[in-house]
C-alpha positions in Angstrom: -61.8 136.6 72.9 -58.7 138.4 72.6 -56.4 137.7 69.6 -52.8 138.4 68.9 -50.7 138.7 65.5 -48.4 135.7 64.8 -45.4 136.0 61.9 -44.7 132.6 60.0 -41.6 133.2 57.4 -42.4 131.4 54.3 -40.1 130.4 51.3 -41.2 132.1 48.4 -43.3 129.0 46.5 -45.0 128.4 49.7 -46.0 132.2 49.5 -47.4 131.8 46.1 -49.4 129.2 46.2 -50.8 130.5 49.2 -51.8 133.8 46.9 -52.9 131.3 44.6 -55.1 129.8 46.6 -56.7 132.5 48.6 -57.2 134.3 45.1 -59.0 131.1 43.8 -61.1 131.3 46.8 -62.0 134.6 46.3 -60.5 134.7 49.9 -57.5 136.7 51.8 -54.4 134.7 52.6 -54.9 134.8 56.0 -58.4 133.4 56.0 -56.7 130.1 54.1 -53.8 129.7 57.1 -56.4 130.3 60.2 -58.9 127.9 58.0 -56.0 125.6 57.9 -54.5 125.9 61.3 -57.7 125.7 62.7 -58.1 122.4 60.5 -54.7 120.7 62.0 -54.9 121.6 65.3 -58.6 119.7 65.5 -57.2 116.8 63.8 -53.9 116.6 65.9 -55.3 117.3 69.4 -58.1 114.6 68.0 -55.3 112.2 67.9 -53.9 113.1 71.1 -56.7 112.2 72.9 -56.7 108.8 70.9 -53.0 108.1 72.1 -54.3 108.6 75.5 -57.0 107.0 75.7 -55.0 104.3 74.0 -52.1 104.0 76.7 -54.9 104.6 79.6 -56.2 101.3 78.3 -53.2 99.4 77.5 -52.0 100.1 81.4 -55.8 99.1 82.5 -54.6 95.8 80.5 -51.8 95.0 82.0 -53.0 95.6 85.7 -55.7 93.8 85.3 -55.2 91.4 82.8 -58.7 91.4 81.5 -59.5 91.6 77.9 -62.2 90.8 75.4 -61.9 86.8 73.4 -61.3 87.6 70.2 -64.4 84.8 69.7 -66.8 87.0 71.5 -65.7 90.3 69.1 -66.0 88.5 65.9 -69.3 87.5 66.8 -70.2 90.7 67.6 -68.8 92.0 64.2 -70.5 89.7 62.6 -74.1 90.9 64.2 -73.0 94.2 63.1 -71.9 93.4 59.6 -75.8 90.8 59.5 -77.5 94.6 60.6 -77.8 93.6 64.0 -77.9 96.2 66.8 -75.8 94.0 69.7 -74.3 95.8 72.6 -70.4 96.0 72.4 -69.2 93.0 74.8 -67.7 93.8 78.1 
């Protein structure tokens, strides 16, 4: 994998508690902002895909105009909830 450098400008509180941080880690400063980039990307294209998968399903909705009864969730919330093992209804 190839890598490249990337410059950030922070102010100069940012900076220390960045210091402070890493030193408390017993870690370099860059370590803590890959570790924490790293960290937010994951998380944010994790939520991307959720949004998609979200408006993928809200258009399958409203083409087809099929859903789940609420009736027939609960129920099946309430298995779960009793330690049952039911299949999610379709």
């Amino acid at each position: 994998m190839t890598t490249t450098t990337l410059g950030i400008k922070l102010d100069e509180a940012t900076r220390d508690r960045l210091k402070s941080l890493a030193q408390a880690k017993d870690r370099a400063p860059h370590w803590v902002i890959k570790t924490a980039l790293l960290e937010y990307l994951e998380r944010e294209e994790a939520a991307e895909r959720e949004r998609q998968e979200d408006e993928a399903r809200w258009a399958h909705y409203q083409a087809e105009g099929q859903a789940i009864e609420q009736e027939r969730v609960m129920a099946w919330l309430d298995q779960l909830a009793e330690g049952g093992r039911a299949p999610c209804p379709r």
